[in-house]
C-alpha positions in Angstrom: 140.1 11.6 -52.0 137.9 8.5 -53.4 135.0 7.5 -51.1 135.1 3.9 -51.1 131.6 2.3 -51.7 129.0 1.5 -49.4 127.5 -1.4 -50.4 129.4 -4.6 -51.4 128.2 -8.0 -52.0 129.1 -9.8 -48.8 129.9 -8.8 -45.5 131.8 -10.2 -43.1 132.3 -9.3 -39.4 135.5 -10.5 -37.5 138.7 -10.2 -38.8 139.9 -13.1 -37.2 140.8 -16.8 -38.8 137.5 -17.7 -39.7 136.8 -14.5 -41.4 139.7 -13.7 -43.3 139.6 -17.0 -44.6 135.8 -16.7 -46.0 136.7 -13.2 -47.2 139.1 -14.2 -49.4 137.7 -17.3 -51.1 134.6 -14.8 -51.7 136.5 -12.4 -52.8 138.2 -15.4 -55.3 134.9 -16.0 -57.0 134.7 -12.2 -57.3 132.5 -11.2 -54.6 133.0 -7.5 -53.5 133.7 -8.1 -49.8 134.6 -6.0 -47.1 135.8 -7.3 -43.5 134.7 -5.3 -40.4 136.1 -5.3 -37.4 136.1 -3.4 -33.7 139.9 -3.8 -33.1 142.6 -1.8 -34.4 144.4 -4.7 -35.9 143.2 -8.5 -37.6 144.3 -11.9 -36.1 145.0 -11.0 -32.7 144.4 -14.6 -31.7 145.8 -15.8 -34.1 149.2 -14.0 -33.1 148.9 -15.4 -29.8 148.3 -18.7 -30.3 150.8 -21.5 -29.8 153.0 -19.2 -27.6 153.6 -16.8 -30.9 154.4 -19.8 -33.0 150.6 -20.4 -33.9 149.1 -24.2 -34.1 147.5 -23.7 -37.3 146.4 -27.0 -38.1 146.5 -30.7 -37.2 147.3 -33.6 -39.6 145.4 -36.0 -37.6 142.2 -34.0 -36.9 138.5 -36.2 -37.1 135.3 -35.0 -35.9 136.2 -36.4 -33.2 138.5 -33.8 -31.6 135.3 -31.9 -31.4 132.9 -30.9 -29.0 128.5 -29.9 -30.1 125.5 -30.7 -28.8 124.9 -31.5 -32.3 128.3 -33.6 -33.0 127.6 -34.3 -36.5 127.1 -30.5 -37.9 131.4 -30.4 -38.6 131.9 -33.4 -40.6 130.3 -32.2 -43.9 132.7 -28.9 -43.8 136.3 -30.3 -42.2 135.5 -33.3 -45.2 135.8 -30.5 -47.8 138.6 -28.7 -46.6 141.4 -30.5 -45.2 144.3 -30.3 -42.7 146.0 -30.7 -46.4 144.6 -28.4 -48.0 145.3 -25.6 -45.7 149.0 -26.8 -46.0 148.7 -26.7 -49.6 147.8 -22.8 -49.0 150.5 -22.1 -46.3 153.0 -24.2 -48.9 152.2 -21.9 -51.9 153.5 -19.0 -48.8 156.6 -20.6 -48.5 156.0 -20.6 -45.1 158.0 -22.9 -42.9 156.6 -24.9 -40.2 157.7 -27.9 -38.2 155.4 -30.7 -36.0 156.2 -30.5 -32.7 153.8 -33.0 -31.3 152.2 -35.7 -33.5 149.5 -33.7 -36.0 150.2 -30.5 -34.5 151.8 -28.1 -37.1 153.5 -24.9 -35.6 155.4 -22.0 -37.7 159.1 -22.7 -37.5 159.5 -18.6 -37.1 156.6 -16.8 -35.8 152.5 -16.8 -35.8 152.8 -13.6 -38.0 153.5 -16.1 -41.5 150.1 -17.6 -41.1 148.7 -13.9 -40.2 150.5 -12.6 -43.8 149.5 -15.7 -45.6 145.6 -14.5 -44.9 145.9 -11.0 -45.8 147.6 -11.5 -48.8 145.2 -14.2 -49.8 142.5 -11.3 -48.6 144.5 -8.6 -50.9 145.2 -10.7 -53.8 141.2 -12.0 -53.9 140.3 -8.5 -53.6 138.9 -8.3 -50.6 138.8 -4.9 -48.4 139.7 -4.9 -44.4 138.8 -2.0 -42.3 139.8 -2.3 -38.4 138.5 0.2 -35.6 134.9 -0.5 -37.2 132.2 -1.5 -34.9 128.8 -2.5 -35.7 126.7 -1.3 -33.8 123.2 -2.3 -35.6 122.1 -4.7 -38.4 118.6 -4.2 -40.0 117.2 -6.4 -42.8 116.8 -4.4 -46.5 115.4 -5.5 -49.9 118.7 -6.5 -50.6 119.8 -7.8 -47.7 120.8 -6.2 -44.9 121.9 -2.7 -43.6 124.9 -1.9 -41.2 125.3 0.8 -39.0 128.6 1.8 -38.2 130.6 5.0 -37.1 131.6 5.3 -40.5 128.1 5.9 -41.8 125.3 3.1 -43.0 127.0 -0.1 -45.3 124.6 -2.4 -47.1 125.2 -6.2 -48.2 123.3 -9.0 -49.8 125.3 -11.6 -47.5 126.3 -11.1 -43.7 128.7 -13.4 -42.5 129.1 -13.3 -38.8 133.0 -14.1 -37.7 133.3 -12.6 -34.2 134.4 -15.4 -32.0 133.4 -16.2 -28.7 134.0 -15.1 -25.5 137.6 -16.0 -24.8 139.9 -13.4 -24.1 138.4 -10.5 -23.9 141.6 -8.2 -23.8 141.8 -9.6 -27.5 138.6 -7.8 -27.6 136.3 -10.7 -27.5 132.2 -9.8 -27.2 129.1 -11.6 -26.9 128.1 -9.3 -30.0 127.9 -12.5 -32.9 125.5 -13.9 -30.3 123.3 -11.1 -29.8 122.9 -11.1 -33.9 121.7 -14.4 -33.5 119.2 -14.1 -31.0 118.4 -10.6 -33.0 117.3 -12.9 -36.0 115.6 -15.3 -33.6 118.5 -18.5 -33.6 118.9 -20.3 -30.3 122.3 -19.4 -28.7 123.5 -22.6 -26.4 124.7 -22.2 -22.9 129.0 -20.6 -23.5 131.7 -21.4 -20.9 135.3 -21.3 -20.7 137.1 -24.4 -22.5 140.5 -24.9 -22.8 141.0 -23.4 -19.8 143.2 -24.0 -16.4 141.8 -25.5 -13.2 142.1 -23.0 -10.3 142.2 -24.9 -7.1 140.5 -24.5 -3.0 142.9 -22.6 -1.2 144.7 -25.5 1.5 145.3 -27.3 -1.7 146.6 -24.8 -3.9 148.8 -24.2 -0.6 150.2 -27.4 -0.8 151.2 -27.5 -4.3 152.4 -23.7 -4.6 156.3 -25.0 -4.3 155.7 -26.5 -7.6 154.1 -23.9 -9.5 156.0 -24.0 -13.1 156.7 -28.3 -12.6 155.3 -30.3 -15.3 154.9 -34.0 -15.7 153.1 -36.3 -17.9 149.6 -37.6 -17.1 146.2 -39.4 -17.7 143.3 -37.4 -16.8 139.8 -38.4 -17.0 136.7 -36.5 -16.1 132.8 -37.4 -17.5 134.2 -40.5 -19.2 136.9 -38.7 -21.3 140.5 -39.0 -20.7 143.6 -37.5 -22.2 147.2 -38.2 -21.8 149.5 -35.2 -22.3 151.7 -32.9 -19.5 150.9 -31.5 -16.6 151.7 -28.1 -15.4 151.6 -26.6 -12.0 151.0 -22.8 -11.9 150.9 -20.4 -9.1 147.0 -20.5 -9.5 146.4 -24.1 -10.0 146.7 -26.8 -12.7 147.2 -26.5 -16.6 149.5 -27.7 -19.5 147.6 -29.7 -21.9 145.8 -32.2 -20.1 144.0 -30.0 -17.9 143.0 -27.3 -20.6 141.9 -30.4 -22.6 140.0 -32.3 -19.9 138.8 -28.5 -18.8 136.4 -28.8 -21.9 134.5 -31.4 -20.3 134.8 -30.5 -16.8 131.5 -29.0 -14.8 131.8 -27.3 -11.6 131.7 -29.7 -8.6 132.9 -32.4 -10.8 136.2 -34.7 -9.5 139.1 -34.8 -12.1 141.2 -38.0 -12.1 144.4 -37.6 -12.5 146.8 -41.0 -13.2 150.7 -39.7 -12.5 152.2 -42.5 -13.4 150.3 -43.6 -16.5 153.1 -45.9 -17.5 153.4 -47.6 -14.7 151.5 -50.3 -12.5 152.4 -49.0 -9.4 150.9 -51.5 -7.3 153.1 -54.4 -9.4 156.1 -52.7 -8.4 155.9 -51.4 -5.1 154.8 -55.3 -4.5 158.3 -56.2 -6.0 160.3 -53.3 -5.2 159.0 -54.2 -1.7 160.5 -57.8 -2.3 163.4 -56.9 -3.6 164.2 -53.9 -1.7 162.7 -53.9 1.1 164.4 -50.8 3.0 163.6 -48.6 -0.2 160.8 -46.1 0.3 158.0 -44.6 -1.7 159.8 -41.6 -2.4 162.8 -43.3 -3.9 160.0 -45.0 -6.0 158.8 -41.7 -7.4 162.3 -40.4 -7.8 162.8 -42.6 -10.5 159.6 -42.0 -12.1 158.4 -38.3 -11.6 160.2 -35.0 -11.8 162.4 -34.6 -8.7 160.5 -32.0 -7.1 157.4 -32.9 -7.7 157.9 -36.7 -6.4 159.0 -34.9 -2.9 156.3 -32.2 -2.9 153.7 -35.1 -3.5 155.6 -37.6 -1.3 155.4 -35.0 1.5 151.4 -34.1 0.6 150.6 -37.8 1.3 152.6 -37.8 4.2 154.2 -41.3 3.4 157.9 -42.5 5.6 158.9 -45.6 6.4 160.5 -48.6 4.2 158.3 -50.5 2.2 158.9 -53.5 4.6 156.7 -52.1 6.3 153.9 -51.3 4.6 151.3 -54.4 4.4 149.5 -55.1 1.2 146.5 -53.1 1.7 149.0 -49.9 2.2 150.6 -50.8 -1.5 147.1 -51.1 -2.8 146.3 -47.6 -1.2 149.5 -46.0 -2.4 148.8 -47.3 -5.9 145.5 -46.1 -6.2 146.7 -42.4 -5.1 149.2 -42.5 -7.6 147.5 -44.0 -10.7 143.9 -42.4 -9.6 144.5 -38.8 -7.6 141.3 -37.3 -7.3 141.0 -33.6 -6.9 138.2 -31.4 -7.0 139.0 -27.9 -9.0 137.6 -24.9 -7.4 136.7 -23.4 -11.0 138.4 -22.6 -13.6 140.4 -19.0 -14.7 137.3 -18.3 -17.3 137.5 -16.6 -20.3 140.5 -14.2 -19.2 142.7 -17.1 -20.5 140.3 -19.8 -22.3 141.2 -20.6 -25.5 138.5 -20.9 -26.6 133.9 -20.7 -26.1 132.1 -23.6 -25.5 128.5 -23.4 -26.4 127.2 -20.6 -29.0 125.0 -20.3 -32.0 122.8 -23.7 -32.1 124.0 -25.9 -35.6 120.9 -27.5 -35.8 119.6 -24.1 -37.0 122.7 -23.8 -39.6 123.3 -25.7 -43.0 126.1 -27.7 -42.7 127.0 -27.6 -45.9 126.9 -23.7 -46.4 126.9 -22.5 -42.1 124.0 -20.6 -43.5 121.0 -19.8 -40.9 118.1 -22.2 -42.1 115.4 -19.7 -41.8 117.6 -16.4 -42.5 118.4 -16.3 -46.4 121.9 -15.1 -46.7 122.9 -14.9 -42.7 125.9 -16.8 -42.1 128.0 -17.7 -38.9 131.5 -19.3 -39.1 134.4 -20.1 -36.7 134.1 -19.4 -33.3 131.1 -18.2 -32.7 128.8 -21.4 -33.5 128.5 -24.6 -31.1 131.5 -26.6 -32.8 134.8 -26.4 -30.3 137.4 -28.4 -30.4 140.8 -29.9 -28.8 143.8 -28.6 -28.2 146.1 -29.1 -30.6 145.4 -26.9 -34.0 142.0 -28.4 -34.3 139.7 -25.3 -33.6 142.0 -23.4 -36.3 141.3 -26.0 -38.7 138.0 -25.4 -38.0 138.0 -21.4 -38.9 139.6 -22.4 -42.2 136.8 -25.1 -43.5 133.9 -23.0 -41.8 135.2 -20.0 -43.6 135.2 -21.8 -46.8 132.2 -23.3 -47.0 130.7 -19.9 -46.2 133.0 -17.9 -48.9 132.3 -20.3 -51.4 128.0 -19.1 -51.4 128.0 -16.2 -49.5 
């Protein structure tokens, strides 16, 4: 049986987005590389993501969609590889995919087509993957750096770390790509849960259990961000998309505003509706504007009876600014069990944008996940694995 060797020009722990996308445009310029990972099988996020269908990318992704304490560290690498040019890739695949919400590009069949299109890319570059591999020490060397595994010692002149965050740690997410940082003396910034639901204090979670699995359309705003997208109820608080998104921002004790009727001046027209109508009620008013069953499990919360006759102007005002401006206070959020994603991680300002090299550790790398670059919902923080894990694989 051949031994395979143990030392190999670069490698690269995770064998996750980010990594199997440096590991093969290494392995392109003909860089022995091997992949390393603790699970038994590559891409488990990614086979999760988008409800199975994967969100690989998003057409209309800035720097913008993302979140760092050091917001300009991502422009350099998402300017050199582009929302296009991983389509260009997944084209070349012939794998389908369709846009279900503006920018947002899903696999018409299933997340495994962008999984394949990786490990191919990974097999035809030449690159080796071995799975059930932990690390479980990493030592400088005179040429580089030395691994110790279960599988015996493997030595590297590059080490690209690919782990991920936190997030989902049934995936088998660890804090391990951070403890290499600190190890070679990088700052590691504060990690929470983004992308995450809201869970809610108990009388109000209560009170909105009848809806659990309603959605509706919304505006939520919290630390001067706001973001309009749908609205879930769940049996342990609030998600869909603007809550995960707003989630990112959110800090324990802060309010989140929620408008329900972002389309609507409600005062304007309960004022005419009032005029028109007088014997019509507020909950005939939300009828027409709000899932059925939400509109009456709201109505009811507020308490509100009575025709609008008789409601005075300072009552409309009131009722309006419930409606456009609901102000709730989450309890938490569900954490990393469900989070998308990490906020937080290895500090950029210690990292080359151009080559996500450590500054002052020749030939350590961190992509993806794992460093201080998050971003929104929506295919952006895969877009981010792919140019993170080229501009590594193109020096490492």
């Amino acid at each position: 049986m051949a031994v395979s060797s143990s030392h190999y020009d670069v490698i690269i722990i995770g064998a996750g987005a980010a990594g199997l996308m440096c590991a093969a445009t290494a392995g392109y310029r003909g860089r022995k590389v091997l992949v390393l990972d603790h699970a038994n099988k590559p891409g488990k996020k990614i086979l999760m993501s988008g409800g199975g269908r994967c969100n690989f990318t998003n057409l209309n992704g800035t720097p913008a969609n993302f979140l760092s304490d050091n917001p300009h560290y991502c422009i350099s690498a998402l300017k050199r590889y582009t929302p296009q040019d991983f389509l260009d890739l997944v084209d070349r695949h012939g794998v389908e995919y369709e846009e279900k919400a503006p920018g947002q590009l899903f696999c018409k069949d299933s997340a495994k087509d962008i999984l394949n299109v990786l490990l191919t890319e990974c097999e035809w570059a030449g690159a080796e993957i071995r799975m059930n591999t932990a690390v479980s020490g990493i030592q400088r060397s005179a040429s580089g750096f030395t691994l110790a595994t279960r599988v015996g010692s493997l030595s590297c002149e590059s080490l690209v770390i690919a782990c991920g965050g936190l997030s989902i740690p049934t995936m088998g997410a660890t804090g391990f790509g951070y403890e290499v940082a600190k190890q070679f003396g990088l700052t590691v910034l504060p990690t929470r849960a983004g992308l995450v639901p809201f869970t809610l204090h108990p009388e109000l979670k209560q009170q909105l259990a009848p809806l659990s699995g309603v959605s509706c359309p919304v505006d939520a705003h919290c630390d001067q961000q706001h973001f309009r997208e749908p609205m879930l109820v769940t049996h342990r608080g609030l998600s869909g998309p603007a809550m995960l998104q707003i989630s990112s921002y959110w800090q324990p004790g802060d309010p989140v505003h929620i408008n329900l009727l972002p389309a609507q001046n409600v005062e304007d027209d309960l004022l005419t509706l009032r005029s028109d109508k007088p014997q019509s009620t507020v909950a005939h008013y939300l009828n027409q504007h709000l899932p059925k069953r939400f509109a009456q499990a709201f109505n009811d919360l507020q308490g509100w009876s009575g025709p609008l006759q008789q409601c005075r102007n300072a009552d409309i005002e009131y009722l309006a600014r419930t409606l456009n401006n609901w102000t709730i206070r989450p309890a938490g959020t569900e954490g990393y069990r469900t989070a998308e994603v990490t906020l937080g991680g290895v500090d950029t300002r210690q990292l080359s944008s151009k080559t996500m090299a450590a500054l002052d550790q020749p030939n350590l790398y961190f992509i993806g996940e794992v460093v201080d670059v998050t971003g929104h919902l929506g295919g952006h923080n895969f877009q981010w694995a792919w140019a993170s894990g080229v501009a590594a694989g193109n020096v490492a």
